[in-house]
FITOR-147662 format. One record per residue: residue in one letter; residue number from 0; x, y negated, z of N, C-alpha, C in turn; chain. Coordinates in nm, 2 decimals. Each point is the difference from the previous one (the first is absolute). Example, Ala and Ser with C-alpha at 12.3 -4.5 7.8 and 13.67 -1.06 7.14 Angstrom:
<nodes>
   residu   num      n_X      n_Y      n_Z     ca_X     ca_Y     ca_Z      c_X      c_Y      c_Z   chaine
        A     0     1.32     0.57     0.78    -0.09    -0.12     0.00     0.09    -0.12     0.00        A
        S     1    -0.04    -0.11    -0.07     0.09    -0.11     0.00    -0.08    -0.11     0.08        A
</nodes>
This chain:
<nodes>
   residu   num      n_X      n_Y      n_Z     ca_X     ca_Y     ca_Z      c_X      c_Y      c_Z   chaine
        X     0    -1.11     3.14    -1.17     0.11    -0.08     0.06     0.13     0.05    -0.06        A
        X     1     0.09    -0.08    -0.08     0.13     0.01    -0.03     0.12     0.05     0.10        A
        X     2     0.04     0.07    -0.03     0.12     0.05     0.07     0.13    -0.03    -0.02        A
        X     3    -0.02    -0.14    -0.10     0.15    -0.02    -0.07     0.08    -0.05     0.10        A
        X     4     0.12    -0.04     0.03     0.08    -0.08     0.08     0.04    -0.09    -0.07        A
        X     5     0.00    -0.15     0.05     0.10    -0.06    -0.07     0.05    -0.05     0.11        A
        X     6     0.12    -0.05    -0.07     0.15    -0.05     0.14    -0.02    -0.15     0.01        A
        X     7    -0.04    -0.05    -0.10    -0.03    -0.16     0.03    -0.14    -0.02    -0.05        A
        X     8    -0.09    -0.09     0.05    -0.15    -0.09    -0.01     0.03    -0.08     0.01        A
        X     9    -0.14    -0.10    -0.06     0.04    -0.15     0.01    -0.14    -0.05     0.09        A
        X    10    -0.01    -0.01     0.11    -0.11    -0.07     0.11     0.02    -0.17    -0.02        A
        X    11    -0.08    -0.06    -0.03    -0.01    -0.13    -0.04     0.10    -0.07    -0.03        A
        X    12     0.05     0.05    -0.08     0.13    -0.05    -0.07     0.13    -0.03     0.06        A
        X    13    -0.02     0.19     0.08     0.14     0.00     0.07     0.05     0.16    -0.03        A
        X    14     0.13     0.00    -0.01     0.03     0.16     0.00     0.00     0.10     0.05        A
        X    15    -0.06     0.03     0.13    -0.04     0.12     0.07     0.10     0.11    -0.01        A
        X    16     0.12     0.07     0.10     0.01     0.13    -0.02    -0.10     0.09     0.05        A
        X    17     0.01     0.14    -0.10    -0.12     0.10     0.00     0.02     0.09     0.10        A
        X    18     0.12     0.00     0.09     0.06     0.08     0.02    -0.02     0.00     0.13        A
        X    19    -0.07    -0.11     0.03    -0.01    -0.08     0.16    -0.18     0.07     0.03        A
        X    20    -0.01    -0.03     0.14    -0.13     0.03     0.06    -0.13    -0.14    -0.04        A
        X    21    -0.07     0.04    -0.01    -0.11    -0.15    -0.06     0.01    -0.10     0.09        A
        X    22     0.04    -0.04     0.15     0.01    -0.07     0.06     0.13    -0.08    -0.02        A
        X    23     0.11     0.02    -0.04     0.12     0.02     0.00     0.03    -0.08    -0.11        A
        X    24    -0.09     0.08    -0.13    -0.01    -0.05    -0.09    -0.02    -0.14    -0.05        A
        X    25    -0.15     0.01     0.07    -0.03    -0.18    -0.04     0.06    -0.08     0.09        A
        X    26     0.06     0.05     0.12     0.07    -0.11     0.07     0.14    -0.06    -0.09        A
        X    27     0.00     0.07    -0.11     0.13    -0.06    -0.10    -0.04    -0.16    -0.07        A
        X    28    -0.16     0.03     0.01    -0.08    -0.16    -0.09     0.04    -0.14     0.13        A
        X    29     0.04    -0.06     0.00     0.08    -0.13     0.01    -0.17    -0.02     0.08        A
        X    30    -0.02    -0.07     0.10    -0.13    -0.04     0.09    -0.06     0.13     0.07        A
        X    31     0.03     0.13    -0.05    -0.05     0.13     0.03     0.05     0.05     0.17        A
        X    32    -0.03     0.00     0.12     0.09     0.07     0.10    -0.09     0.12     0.02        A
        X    33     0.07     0.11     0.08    -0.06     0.09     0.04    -0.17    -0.02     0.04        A
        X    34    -0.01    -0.05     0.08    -0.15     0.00     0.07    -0.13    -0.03    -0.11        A
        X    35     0.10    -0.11    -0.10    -0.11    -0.02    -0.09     0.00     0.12    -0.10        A
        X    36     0.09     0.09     0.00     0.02     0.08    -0.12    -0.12     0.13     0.07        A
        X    37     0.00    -0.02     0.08    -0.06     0.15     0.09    -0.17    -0.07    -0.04        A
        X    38     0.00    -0.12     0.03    -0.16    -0.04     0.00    -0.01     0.01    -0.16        A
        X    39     0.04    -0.06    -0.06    -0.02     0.01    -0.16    -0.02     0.16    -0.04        A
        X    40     0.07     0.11     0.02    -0.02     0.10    -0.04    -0.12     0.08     0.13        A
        X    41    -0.04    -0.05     0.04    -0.16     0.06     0.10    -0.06    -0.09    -0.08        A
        X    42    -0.03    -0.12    -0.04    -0.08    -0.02    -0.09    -0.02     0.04    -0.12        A
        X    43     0.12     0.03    -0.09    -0.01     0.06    -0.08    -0.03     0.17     0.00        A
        X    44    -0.02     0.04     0.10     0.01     0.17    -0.02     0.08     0.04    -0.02        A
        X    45     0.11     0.00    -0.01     0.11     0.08     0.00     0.08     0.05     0.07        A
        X    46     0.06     0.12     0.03     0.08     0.11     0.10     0.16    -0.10    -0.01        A
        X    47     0.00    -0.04     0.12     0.12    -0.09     0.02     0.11     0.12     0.02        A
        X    48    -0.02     0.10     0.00     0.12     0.11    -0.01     0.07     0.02    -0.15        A
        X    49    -0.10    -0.05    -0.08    -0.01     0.01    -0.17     0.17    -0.06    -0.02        A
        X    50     0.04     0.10    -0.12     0.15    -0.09    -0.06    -0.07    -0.08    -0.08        A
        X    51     0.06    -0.11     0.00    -0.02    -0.12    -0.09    -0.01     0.09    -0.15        A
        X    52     0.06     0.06    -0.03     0.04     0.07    -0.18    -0.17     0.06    -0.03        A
        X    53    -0.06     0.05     0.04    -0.10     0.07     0.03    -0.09    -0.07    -0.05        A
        X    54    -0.03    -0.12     0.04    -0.12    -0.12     0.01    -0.06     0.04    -0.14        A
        X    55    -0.15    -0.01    -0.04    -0.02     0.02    -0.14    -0.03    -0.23    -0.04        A
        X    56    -0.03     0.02    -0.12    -0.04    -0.14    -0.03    -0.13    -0.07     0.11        A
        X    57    -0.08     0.07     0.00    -0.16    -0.04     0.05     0.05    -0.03     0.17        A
        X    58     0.09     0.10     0.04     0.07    -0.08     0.15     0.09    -0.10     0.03        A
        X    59     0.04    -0.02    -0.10     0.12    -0.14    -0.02    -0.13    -0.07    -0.04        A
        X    60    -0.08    -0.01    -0.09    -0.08    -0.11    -0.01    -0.07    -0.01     0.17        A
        X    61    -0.02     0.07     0.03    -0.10    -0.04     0.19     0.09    -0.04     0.08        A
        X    62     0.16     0.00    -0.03     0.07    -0.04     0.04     0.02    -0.14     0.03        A
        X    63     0.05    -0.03    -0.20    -0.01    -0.12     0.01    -0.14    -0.10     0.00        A
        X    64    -0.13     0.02     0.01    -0.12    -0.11     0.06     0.03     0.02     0.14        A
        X    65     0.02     0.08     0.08     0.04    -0.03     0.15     0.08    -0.10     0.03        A
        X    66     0.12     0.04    -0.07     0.13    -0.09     0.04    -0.03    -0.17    -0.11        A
        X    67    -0.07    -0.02    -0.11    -0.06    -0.14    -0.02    -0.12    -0.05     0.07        A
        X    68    -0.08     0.09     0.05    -0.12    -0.08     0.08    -0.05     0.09     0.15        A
        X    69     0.11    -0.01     0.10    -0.04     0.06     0.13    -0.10     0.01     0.03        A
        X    70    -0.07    -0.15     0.02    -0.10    -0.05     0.10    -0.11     0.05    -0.10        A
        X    71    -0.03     0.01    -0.12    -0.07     0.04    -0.07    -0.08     0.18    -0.01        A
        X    72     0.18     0.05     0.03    -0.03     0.13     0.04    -0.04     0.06     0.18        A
        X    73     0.04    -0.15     0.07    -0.08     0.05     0.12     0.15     0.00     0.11        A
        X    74     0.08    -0.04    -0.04     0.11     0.00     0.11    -0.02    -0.10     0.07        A
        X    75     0.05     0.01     0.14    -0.02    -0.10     0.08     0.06    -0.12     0.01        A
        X    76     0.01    -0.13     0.00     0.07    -0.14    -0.05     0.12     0.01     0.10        A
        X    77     0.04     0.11     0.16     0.10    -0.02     0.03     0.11     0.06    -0.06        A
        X    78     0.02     0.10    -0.11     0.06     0.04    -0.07     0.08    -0.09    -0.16        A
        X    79    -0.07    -0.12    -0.02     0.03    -0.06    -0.10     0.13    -0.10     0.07        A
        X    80     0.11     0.00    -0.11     0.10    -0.10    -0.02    -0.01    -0.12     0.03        A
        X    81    -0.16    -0.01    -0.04    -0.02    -0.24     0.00    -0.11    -0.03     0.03        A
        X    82    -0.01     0.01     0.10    -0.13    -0.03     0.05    -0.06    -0.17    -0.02        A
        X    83    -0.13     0.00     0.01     0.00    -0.17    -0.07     0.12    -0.08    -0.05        A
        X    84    -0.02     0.03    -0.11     0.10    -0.05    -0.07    -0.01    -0.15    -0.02        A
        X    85     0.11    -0.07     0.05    -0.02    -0.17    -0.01    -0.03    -0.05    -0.10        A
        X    86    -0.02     0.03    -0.16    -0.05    -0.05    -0.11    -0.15     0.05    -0.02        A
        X    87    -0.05     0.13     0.02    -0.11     0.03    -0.03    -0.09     0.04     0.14        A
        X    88     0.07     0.01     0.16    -0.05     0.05     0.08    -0.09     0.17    -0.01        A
        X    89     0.05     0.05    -0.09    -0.05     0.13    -0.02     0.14     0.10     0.09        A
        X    90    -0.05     0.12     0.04     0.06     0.12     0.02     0.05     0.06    -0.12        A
        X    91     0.14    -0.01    -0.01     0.05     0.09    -0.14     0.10     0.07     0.07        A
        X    92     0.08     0.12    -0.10     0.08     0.03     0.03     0.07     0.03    -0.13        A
        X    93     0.18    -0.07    -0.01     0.07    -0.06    -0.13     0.06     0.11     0.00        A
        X    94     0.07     0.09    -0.11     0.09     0.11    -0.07     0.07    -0.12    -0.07        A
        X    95     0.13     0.08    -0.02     0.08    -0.02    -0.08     0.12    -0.15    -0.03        A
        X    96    -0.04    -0.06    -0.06     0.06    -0.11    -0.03    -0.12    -0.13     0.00        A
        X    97    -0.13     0.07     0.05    -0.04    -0.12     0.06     0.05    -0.03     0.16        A
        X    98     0.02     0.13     0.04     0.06    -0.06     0.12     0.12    -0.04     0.05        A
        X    99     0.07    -0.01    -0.13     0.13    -0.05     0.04    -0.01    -0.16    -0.03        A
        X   100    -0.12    -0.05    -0.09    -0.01    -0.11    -0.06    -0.09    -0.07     0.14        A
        X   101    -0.07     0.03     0.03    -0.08    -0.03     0.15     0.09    -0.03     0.08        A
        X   102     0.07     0.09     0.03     0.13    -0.01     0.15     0.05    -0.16    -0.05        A
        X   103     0.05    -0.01    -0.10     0.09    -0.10    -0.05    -0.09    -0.11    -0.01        A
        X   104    -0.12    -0.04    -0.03    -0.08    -0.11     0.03    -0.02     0.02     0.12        A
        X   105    -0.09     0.03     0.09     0.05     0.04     0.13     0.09    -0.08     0.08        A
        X   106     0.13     0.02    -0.06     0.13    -0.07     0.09     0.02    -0.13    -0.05        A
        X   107    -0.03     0.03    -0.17    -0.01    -0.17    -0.03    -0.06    -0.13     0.05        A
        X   108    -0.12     0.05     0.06    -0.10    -0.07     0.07     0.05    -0.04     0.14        A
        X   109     0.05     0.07     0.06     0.04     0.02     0.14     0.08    -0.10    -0.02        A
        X   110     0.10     0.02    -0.10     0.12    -0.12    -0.01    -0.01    -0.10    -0.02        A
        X   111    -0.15    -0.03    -0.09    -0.07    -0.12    -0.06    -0.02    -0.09     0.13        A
        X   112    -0.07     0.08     0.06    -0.08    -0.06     0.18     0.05     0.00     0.09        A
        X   113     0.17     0.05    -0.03     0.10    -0.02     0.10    -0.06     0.04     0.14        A
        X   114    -0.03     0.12     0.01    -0.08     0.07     0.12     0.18     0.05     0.07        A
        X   115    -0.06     0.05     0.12     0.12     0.06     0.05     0.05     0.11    -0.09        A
        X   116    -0.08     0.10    -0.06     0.07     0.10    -0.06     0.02    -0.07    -0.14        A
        X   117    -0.05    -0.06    -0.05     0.08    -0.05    -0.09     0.10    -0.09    -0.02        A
        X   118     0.06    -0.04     0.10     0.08    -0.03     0.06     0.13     0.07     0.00        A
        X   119    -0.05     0.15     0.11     0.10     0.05     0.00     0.07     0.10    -0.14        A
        X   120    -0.11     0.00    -0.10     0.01     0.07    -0.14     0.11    -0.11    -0.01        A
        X   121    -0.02    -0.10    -0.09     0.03    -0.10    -0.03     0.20    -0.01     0.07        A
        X   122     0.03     0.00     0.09     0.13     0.05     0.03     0.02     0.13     0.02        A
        X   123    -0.07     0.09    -0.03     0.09     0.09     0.01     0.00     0.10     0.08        A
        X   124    -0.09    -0.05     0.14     0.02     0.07     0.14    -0.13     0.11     0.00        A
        X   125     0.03     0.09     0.17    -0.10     0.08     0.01    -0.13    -0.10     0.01        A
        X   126    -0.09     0.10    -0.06    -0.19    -0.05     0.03    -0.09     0.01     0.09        A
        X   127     0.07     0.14     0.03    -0.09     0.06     0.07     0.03     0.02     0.18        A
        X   128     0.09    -0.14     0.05     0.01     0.00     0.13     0.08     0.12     0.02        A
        X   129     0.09     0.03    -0.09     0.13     0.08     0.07     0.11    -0.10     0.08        A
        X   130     0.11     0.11     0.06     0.09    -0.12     0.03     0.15     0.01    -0.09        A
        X   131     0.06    -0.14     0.02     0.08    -0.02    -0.10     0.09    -0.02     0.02        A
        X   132     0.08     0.00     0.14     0.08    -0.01     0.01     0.14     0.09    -0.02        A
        X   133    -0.05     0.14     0.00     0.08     0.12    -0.08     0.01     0.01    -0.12        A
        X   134    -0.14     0.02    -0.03    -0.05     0.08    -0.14    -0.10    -0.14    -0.07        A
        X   135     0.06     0.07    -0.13    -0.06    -0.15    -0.14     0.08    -0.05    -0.04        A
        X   136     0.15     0.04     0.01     0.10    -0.10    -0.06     0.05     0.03    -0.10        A
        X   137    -0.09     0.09    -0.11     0.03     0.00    -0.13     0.02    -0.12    -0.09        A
        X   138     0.10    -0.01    -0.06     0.01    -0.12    -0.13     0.06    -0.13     0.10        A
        X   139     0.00    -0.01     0.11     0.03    -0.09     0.09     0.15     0.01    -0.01        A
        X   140     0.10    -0.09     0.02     0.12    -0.03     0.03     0.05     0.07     0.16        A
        X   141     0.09     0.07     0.00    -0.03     0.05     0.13     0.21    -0.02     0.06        A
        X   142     0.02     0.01     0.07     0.09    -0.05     0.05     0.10    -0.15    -0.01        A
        X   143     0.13     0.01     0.00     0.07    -0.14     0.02     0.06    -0.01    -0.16        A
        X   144    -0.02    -0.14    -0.06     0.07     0.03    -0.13     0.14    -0.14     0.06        A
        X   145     0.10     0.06    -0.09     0.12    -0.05     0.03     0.04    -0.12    -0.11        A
        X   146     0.02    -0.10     0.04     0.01    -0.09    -0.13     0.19     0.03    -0.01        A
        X   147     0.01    -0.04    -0.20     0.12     0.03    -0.04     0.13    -0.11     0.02        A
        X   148     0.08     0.08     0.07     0.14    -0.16     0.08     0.04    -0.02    -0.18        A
        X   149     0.03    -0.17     0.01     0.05    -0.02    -0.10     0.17     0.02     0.01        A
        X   150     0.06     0.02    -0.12     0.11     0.00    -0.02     0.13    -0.07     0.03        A
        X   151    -0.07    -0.09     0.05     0.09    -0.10     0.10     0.06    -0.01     0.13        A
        X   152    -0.12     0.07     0.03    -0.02     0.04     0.14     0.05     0.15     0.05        A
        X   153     0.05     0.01     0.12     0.07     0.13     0.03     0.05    -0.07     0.17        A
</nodes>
C-alpha cells in the first residue's frame, strides 16, 4: 500500500480535496450527499476515517463502479437520486452534469404540461408550498415608483 499523499484526486471526473475525510470528500461529486457517500465506501471497503490523499488507484477504481452502478453493487434503490425514471423506468442514480441536465428537462416538462409546479417554475414563484407573502420577492419590483412631473407642471 502506498503512502504517498496527494492534495488533489480526480473521482469521476471531479477534483476531490485530499485533505478532507473520505466521506466529506466524495460529498464534493455534484449527486454525492453524505448518506450515500458512507454507503458507497461500506461497499467499497474502505475506512471512512481515511484522508482522501491516501486512497491508492485500485480504491478510487471500487470507488468509482459503486458510484456508476449502485444497484449493481447491492445498494438499496431508497438511496438512489431517480428512482423510475420517466424515460426508461429504471432506478438510477445521476452525477454530475447529468443531473443538472435531468433537473432542467424535468422542469421543462412540468412547463410543457402546464402542471401546477410548472406553473409556478414558469413565473417565478415558490414550488414547494412556501408562503409568499413576506419572502420570494427577489427580482420582483417592490415598492411605489413615482412617475416624472413634466416641466410644465409645478
Amino acid at each position: 500500500m502506498s503512502k504517498e499523499f496527494r492534495h488533489i484526486l480526480r473521482i469521476t471526473g471531479t477534483d476531490v480535496d485530499g485533505t478532507l475525510k473520505m466521506p466529506y470528500a466524495l460529498k464534493r461529486i455534484k449527486g454525492v450527499n453524505l448518506t450515500f457517500a458512507n454507503a458507497i465506501l461500506k461497499k467499497a471497503e474502505i475506512n471512512p476515517e481515511k484522508r482522501a490523499g491516501f486512497l491508492t488507484e485500485s480504491e478510487v477504481k471500487r470507488i468509482e463502479q459503486v458510484i456508476n452502478d449502485p444497484t449493481k453493487s447491492g445498494l438499496p434503490n431508497w438511496l438512489l437520486n431517480r428512482r423510475k425514471d420517466s424515460e426508461t423506468g429504471k432506478d438510477l442514480h445521476i452525477i454530475r452534469a447529468d443531473l443538472d441536465l435531468s433537473t432542467k428537462t424535468d422542469i421543462k416538462q412540468m412547463k410543457e404540461l402546464k402542471s401546477w409546479r410548472g406553473y409556478r417554475h414558469a413565473y417565478g414563484l415558490k414550488v414547494r408550498g412556501q408562503r409568499t407573502r413576506n419572502t420570494g420577492r427577489k427580482g420582483k419590483a417592490v415598492g411605489v415608483k413615482v412617475k416624472k412631473l413634466k416641466k410644465g407642471r409645478m
